[in-house]
N, C-alpha and C positions, 0 to 999 in steps of 0.2 A: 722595375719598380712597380709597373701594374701587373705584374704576377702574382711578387709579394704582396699584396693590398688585397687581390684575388685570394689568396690564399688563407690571410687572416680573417676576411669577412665570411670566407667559407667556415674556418674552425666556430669564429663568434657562432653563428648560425647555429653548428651542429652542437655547440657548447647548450643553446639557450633549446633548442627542441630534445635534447637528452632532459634539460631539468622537468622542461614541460611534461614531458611523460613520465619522471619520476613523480611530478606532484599528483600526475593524474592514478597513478599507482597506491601512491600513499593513499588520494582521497578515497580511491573505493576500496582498500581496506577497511579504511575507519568510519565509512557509512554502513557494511554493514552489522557494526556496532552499532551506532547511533540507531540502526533501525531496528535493531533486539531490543535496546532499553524504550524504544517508541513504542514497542507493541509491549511491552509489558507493563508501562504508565495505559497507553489505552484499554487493556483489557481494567486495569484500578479503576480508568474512569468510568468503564459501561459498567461495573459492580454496584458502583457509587449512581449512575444514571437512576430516576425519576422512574416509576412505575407507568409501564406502557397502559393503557387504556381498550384491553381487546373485550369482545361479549365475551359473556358469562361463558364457562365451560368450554373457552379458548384459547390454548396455549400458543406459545413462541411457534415450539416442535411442529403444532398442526397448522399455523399460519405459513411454517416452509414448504411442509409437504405440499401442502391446497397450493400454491402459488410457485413455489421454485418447481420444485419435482414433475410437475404434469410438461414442461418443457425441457429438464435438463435433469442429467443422472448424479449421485452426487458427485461431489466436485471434493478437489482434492482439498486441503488446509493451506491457505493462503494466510498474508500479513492481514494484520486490524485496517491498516489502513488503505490496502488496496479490497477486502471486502465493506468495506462502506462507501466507497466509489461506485463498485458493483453493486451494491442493493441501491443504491440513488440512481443512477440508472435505468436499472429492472424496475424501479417501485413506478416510474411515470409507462414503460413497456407492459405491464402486468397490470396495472390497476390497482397498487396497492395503498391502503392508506397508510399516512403517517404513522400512527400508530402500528400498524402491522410491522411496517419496514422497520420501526425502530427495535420492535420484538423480534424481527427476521435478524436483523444486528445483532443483536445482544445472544442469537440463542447462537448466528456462529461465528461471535468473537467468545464463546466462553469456553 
């Protein structure tokens, strides 16, 4: 009798970690959905974003060079939303203002 008991609490077990890892299967398929249609709404929204505030005869372009590039080569195309983690980040390592970092944003999530 506690063989059989043994025996069904093993199957329950292996019943409930099979679905566990199914659902864990399904979920990261359908995140990396969710995270194509994330970075497609984010790039609508830096389109849509507020005019950065740099000096005169100061682009996005020269605000990465002058600040990313003197320490790093370029970098390959990540998600919107892991390079705006990375430039908030760099922007307090680097010195960079608000405005810059948000122009360093926008020039590479576009």
């Amino acid at each position: 009798m506690k063989g059989r008991i043994s025996v069904v609490i093993s199957l329950i077990l292996a019943l409930v970690l099979v679905a566990l890892v199914a659902a864990q299967t399904s979920n990261s398929g359908s995140s990396g959905t969710t995270s194509a249609s994330q970075g497609s709404t984010t790039s609508q929204k830096t389109e849509k974003a507020k005019k950065v505030h740099l000096p005169p005869n100061f682009s996005a372009d020269e605000a990465y060079k002058q600040n990313c590039t003197r320490c790093h080569a370029e970098v390959p195309p990540v998600s919107a939303r892991r390079t705006k983690t990375i430039v908030r980040h760099m922007r307090v390592r680097a010195n960079v203002t608000a405005d810059e970092a948000q122009a360093i944003l926008q020039y590479l999530t576009q």
